[in-house]
C-alpha positions as CSV (number, residue, x, y, z in Angstrom):
1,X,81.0,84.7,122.3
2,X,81.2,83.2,125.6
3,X,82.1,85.4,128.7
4,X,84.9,82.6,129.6
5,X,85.9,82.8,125.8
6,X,86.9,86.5,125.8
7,X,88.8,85.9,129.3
8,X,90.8,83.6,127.9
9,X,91.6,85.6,124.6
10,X,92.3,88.4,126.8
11,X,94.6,87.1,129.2
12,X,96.1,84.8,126.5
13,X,97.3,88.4,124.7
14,X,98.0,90.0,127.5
15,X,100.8,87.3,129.0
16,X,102.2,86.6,125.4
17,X,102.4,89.4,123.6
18,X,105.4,90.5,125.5
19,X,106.8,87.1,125.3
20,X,108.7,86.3,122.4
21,X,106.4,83.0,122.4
22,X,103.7,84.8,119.4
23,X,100.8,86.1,121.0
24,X,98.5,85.8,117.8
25,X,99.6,82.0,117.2
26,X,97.7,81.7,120.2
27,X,94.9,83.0,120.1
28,X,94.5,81.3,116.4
29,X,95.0,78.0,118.0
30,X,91.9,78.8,120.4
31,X,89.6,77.9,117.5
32,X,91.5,74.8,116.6
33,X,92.2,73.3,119.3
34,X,88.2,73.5,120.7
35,X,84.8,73.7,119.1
36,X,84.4,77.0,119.9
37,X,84.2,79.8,117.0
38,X,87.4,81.8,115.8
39,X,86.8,85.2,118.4
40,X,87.7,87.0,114.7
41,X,90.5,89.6,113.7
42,X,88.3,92.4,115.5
43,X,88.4,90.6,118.7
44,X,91.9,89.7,118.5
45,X,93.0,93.9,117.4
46,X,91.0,94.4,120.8
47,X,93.4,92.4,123.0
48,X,96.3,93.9,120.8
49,X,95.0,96.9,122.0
50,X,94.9,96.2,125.7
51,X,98.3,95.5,125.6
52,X,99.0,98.6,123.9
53,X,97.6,100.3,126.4
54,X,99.8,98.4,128.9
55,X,103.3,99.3,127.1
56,X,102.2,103.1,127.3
57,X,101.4,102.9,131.1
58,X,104.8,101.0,131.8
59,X,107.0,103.3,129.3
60,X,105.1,106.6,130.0
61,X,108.6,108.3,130.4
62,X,110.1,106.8,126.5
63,X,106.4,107.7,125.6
64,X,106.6,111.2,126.7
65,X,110.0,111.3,124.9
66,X,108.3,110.4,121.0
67,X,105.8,112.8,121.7
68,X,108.2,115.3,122.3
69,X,110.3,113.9,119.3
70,X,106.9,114.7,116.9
71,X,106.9,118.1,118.1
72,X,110.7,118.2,117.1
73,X,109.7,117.2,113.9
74,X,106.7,119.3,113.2
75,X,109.4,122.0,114.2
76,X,112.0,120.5,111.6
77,X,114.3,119.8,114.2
78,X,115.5,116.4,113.1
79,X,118.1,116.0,114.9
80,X,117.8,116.2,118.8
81,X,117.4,112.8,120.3
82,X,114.0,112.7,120.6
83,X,112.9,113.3,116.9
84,X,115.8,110.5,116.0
85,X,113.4,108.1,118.2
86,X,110.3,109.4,116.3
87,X,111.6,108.6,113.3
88,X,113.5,105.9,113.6
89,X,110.3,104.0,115.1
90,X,108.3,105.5,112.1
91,X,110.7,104.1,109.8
92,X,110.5,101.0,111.7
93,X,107.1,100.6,111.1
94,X,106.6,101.3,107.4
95,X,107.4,97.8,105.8
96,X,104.9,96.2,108.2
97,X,102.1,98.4,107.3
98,X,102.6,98.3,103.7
99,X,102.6,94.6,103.4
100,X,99.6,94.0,106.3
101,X,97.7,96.7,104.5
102,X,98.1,94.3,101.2
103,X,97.4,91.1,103.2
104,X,93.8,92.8,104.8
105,X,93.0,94.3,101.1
106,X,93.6,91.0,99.2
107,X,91.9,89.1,102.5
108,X,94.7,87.1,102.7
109,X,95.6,86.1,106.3
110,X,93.1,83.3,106.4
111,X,96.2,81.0,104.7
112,X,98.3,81.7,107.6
113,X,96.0,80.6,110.4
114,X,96.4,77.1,110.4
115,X,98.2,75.0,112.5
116,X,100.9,73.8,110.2
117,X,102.0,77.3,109.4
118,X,101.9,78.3,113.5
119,X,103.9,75.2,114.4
120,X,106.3,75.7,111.8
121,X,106.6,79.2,112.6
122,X,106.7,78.8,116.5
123,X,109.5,75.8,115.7
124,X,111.6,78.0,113.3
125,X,111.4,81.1,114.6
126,X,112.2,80.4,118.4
127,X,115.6,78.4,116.6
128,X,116.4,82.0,115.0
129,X,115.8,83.5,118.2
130,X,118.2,81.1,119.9
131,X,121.1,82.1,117.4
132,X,120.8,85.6,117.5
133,X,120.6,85.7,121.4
134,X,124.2,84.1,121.0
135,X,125.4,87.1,119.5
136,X,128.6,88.4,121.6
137,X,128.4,91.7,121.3
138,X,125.5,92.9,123.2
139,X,126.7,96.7,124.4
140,X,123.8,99.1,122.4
141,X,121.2,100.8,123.9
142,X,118.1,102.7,122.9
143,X,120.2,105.6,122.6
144,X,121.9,103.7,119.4
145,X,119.0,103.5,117.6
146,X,119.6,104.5,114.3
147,X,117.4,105.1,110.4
148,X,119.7,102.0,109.3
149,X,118.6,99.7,112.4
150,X,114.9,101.0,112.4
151,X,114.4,99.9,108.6
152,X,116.0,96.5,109.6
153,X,114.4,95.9,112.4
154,X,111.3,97.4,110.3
155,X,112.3,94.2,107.3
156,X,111.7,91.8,110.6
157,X,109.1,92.7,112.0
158,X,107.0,92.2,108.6
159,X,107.6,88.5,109.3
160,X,105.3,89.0,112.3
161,X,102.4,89.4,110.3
162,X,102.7,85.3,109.9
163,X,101.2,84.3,113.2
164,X,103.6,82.1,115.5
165,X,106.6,84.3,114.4
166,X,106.2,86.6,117.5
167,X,106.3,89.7,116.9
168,X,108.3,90.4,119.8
169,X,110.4,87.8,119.3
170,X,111.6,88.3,115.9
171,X,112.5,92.1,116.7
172,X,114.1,90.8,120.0
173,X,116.4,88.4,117.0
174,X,117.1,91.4,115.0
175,X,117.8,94.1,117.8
176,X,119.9,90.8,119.1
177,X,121.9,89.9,115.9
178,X,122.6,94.2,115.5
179,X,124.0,93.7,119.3
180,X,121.7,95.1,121.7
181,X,121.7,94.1,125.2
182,X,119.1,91.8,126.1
183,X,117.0,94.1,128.0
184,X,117.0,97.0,125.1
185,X,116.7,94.1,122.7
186,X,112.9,94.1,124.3
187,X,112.7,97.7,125.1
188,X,113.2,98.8,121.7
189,X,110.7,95.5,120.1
190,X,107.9,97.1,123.2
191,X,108.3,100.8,121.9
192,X,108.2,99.4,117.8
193,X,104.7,97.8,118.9
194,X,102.5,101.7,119.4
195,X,102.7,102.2,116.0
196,X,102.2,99.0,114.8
197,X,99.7,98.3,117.0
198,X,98.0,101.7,116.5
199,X,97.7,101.0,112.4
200,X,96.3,97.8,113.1
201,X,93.9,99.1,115.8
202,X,92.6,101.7,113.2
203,X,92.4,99.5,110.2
204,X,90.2,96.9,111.8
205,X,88.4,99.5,114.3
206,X,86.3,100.6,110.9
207,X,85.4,97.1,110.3
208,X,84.0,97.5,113.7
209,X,82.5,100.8,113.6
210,X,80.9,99.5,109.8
211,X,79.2,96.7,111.3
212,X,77.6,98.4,114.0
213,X,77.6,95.3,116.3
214,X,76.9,95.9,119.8
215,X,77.6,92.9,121.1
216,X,80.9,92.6,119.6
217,X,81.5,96.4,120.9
218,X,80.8,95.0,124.3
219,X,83.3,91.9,123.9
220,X,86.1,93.8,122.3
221,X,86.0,96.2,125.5
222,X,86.3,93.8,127.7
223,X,88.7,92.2,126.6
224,X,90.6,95.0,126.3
225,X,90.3,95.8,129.8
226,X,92.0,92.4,130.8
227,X,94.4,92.4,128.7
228,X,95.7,95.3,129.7
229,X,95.7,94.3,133.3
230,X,97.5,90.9,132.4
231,X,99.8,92.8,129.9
232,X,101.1,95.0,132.8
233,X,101.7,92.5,134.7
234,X,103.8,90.4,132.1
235,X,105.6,93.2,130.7
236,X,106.8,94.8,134.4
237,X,107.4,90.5,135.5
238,X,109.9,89.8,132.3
239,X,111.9,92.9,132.3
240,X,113.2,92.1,135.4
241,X,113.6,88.7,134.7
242,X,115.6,89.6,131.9
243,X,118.3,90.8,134.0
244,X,119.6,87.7,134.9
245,X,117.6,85.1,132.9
246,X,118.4,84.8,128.6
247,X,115.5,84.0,126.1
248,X,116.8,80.4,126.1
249,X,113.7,79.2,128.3
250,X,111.6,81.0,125.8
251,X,113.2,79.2,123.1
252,X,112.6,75.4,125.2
253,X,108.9,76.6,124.9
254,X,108.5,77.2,121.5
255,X,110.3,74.1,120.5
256,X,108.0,71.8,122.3
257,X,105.0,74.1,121.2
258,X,106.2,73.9,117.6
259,X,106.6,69.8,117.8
260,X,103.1,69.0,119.2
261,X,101.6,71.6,116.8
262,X,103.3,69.8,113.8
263,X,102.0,66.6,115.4
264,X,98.8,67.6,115.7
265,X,98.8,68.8,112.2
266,X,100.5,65.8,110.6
267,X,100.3,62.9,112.8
């Protein structure tokens, strides 16, 4: 791959992975859009995992909280609030796992990455985001995290796995439409991504490790290391916007995204 080719993926997945814009329908649309080859699952996991990376620097302290929650649970205490987070974000991430572990085994994500499917997605989805952030009651917090909301917010966020959903985004609509505040709306879709990211990480880290390819070893760790430093960046720039700004401007974007992507397919 070319050097300017992984710096783009990497700061790409870095900016929108914390933007409910879909970070993945992105960096698909790198390959379409120019002549250059598709940077491959394995270098898109890489960026996934820069940002990763990023939401455990910037929530260390809700970090240091699950850890303390799987102790709780090794312990059978299920009960303090710590192990409730543990599990409610391991219930959370169950349905996704299941159904991307079926996708990879039956190699079925190549349907998805094409730009019909991203602009439809990126079009629909930013409409669903729109009504859910027009939900009313917006009063919960992290500390209302329940088993019932973690296995509905787990039921979203398997939509993800269609790139130019938005991962983010579509928990953000969930955590939204159950009545989270904006702001834990976001914090709660940035804590769900560990695990998820973790599984994928893992799953496509032994494709990796199988082929023995040092030259894709050395472009999947550097694109790491920018996307972690553009991730922090993003992630600690929209949590403070999203004191006073709404997801409505996220919304604008993927609208016009979707339209041009549907053009581009169609017209």
């Amino acid at each position: 791959m070319l050097v300017f080719h992984i710096i783009l993926v990497a700061i790409i997945q870095g900016i929108t992975e914390f933007l409910p814009v879909s970070s993945s329908g992105h960096l698909v649309l790198i390959p379409l859009l120019t002549d250059w080859e598709d940077q491959s699952l394995v270098i898109d996991v890489a960026a996934h995992i820069g940002t990763l990376l990023a939401v455990v620097v910037y929530f260390r302290k809700e970090v240091v909280r699950l850890l303390l929650g799987a102790i709780d649970v090794c312990k059978g205490q299920f009960q303090t609030p710590d192990s409730m987070l543990f599990f409610g974000l391991v219930i959370a991430t169950i349905p996704v796992i299941i159904i991307g572990f079926i996708i990879f085994l039956l190699d079925l994500s190549i349907l998805f990455r094409s730009m019909a499917v991203i602009g439809s997605t990126t079009l629909f989805f930013g409409l669903v985001l729109y009504a859910c952030d027009r939900v009313k009651k917006n009063n919960l917090t992290l500390g209302n995290f329940s088993v019932r909301h973690a296995f509905i917010l787990g039921l979203f966020q398997v939509l993800s796995l269609v790139p130019g959903t938005s991962r983010s985004g579509i928990v953000i609509s969930g955590a939204r439409l159950l009545g989270y505040s904006r702001r834990e709306a976001a914090r709660i879709a940035m804590l769900m991504s560990i695990p998820t990211i973790i599984a994928a990480g893992t799953l496509t880290g032994l494709d990796l490790i199988g082929n023995s390819n040092p030259g894709k070893l050395t472009d999947s760790l550097i694109v790491v290391f920018i996307s972690f430093l553009s991730a922090l960046g993003a992630l600690g720039l929209m949590m403070r916007l999203l004191n006073f700004v709404s997801f409505t401007p996220y919304v604008i974007y993927r609208i016009i995204l979707g339209l041009v992507l549907l053009y581009l397919a169609f017209g």
